[in-house]
N, C-alpha and C positions, 0 to 999 in steps of 0.2 A: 441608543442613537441609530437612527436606520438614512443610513446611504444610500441614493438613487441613482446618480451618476457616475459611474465608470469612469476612469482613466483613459487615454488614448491607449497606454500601454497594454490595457487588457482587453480590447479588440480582437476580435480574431475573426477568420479569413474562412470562410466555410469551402472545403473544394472537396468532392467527391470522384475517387478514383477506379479503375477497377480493380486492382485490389483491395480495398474499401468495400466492395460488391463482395469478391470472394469470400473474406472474412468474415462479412457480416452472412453471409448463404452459410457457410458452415456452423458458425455459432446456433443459426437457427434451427438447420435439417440435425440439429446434434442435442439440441433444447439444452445448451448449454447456457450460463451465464458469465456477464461479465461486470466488473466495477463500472468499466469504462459508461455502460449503462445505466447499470443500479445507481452508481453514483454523479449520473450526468458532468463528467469529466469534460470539461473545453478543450481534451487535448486528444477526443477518439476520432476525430475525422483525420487530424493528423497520424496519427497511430495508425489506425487501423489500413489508411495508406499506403503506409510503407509497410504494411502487413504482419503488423506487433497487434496485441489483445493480453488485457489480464483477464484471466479467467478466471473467476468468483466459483467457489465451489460450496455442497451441501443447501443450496438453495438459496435463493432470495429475500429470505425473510428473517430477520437478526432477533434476537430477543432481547437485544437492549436499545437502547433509546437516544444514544449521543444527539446531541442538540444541536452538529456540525452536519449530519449525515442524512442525505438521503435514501439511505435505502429503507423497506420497509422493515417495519417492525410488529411483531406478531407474536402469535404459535407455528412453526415450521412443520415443513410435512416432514413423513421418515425421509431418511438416504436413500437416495439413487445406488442403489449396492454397483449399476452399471456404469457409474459414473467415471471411475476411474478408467476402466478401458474407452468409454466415447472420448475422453479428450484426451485420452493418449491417441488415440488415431486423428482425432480432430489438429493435434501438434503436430503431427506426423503428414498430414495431410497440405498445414502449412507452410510444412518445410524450416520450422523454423530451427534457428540455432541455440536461443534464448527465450525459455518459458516464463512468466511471473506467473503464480496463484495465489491469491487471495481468497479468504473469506468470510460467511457471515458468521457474527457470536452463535455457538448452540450448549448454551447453558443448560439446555433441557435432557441433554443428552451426560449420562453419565461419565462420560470420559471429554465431555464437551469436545467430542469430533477427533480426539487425535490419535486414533488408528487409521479413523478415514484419510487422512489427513497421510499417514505413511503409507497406505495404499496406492494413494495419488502417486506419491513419490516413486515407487517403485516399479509401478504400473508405465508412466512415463518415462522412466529411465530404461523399459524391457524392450517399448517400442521405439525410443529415439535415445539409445547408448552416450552418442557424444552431447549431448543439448546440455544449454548450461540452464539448471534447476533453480529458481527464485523465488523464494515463498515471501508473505507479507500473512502473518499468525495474529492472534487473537493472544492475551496474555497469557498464557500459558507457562508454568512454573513445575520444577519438581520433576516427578514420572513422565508427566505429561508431555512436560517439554523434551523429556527423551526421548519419547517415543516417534516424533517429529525429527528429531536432530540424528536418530541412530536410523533414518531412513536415508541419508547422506546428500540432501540436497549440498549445492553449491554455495548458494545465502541464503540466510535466514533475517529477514525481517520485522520488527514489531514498531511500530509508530508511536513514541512520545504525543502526538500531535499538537499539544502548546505547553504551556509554562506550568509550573507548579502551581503559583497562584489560579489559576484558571480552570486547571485538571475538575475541579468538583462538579464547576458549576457548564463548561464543554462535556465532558465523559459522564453515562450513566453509574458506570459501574467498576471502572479501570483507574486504579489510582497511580500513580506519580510514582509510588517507592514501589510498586510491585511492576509496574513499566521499565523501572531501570533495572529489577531484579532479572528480569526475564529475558534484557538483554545481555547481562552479564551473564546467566548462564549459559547462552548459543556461546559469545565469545570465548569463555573458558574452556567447551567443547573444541574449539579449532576451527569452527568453521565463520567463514563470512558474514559480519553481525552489519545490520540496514537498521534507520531509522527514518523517521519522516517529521518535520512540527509542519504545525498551519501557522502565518502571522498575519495580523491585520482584527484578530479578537480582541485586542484593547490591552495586549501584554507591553511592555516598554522594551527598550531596546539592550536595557540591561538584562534583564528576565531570559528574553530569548539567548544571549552569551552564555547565563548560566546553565541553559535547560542544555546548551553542546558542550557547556563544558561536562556537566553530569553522565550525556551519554557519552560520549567519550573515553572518560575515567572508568567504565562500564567496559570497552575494548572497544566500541563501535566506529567501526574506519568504515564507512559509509553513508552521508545525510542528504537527504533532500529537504527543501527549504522553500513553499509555494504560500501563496498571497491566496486566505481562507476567501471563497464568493460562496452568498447565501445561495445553497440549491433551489429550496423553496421558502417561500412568506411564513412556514410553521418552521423554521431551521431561525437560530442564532442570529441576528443582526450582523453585519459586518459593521465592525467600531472605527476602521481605518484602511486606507486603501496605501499599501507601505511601497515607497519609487524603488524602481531597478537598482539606483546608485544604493540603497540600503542595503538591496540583495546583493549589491557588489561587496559591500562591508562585509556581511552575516559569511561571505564565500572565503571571504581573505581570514577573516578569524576562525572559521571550520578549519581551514588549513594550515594554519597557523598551531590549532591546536593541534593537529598531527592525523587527522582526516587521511584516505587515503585517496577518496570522491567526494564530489560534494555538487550538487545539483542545486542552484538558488537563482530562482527569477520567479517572478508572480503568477506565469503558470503552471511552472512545475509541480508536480504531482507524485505519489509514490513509488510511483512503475516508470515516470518518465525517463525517456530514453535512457532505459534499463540496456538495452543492449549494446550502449554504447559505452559502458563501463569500462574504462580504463586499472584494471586493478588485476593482480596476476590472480587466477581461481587454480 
């Protein structure tokens, strides 16, 4: 089924700031990237406004194929080995207090990025000591996922992004039971476990209860909860356009389940107002 009309509710207000400018000047003089881009997020003119960005690391180009996702999809170039020090100064430069990174799949890569990935980490913690560290990872399990976790960000995030039933035919290559493994094992490390679903892919309202109740029982005291919009005509149809009052539901039973944050309305997004996280770090 393909939707053409939008809701009133998912309008939005395009207003360009100068910090808006600034942001966007650095990400470029630094040939950084970001989701807020790669993934034409509704919510970067906002964002970048108030002078937040996720920064998408290891490049551009994913090697797998989700049918929700805009970014591209390819053969990736090598690592930027300088990577880590340009956007630690690029964070540093924004002054900010609160970082997200995110990034693409690199299956190709035999450790699939997670040295890079603790590099980052550490790198940004040398040049900006107090900032509070927010990753959004790729499924990563095992060694791998240590490697990441023993670099001591703040959160650690991996996205559910829908229901079980849906996982095959949404996700290329990320399944459901190795999604909730990989959050269970940030949680049982101690640190700060994040999740994300998309709804509006044609899962039912029970579906989505279960997929929090799942992360959850996982440790996960952190969910975002945003209303899926097709990027582009070659991405997934949207099956449904789900009302605020629903998102109001989906918030009352995140917290109900014992949620510690829970971020749910149609435009929220992974990283949204990330920084305004109410939870002790």
């Amino acid at each position: 089924m393909n939707i053409t009309r939008k809701p009133d509710w998912l309008k939005i207000k395009i207003e360009s700031t100068e910090n808006y400018a600034f942001v966007q000047q650095i990400v470029s003089e630094n040939h950084l990237h970001t989701i807020c881009s790669s993934g034409r997020c509704p919510n970067r003119c906002e964002c970048w406004s108030r002078g937040t960005a996720t920064f998408m690391i290891m490049g551009d180009i994913c090697t797998r194929t989700c049918r929700f996702c805009a970014t591209k999809s390819g053969r990736p170039l090598p690592l930027d080995s300088y990577e880590p020090e340009k956007l630690a100064q690029s964070i540093f430069l924004m002054k900010l207090k609160h970082c997200v990174i995110t990034s693409v799949d690199r299956d190709d890569l035999p450790d699939k990025g997670a040295a890079h990935w603790a590099k980052i980490v550490c790198q940004i913690r040398k040049k900006n000591p107090n900032i509070v560290i927010e990753l959004l990872i790729p499924d990563y399990q095992n060694e791998l996922l240590q490697m990441v976790i023993d670099s001591k960000p703040n959160i650690i995030g991996h996205n559910m992004e829908t229901v079980e039933r849906l996982t095959p035919t949404v996700r290329s290559k990320a399944t459901y039971k190795n999604s909730l493994e990989t959050l269970k094992q940030i949680a049982v490390s101690g640190i700060i476990t994040k999740t994300g679903i998309m709804v509006g892919l044609g899962e039912t309202e029970k579906e989505v209860m279960q997929t929090l109740a799942d992360a959850r029982n996982m440790g996960t005291s952190i969910v975002t909860i945003g209303q899926y919009l097709q990027p582009t005509k070659n991405n997934i149809d949207v099956a449904q356009y789900i009302t605020p009052e629903q998102f109001d539901l989906f918030k009352k039973y995140a917290l109900k389940l014992g949620y510690q944050h829970v971020e749910s309305a149609p435009l929220v997004r992974s990283s949204y107002m990330s920084d305004k996280i109410n939870i002790d770090l």
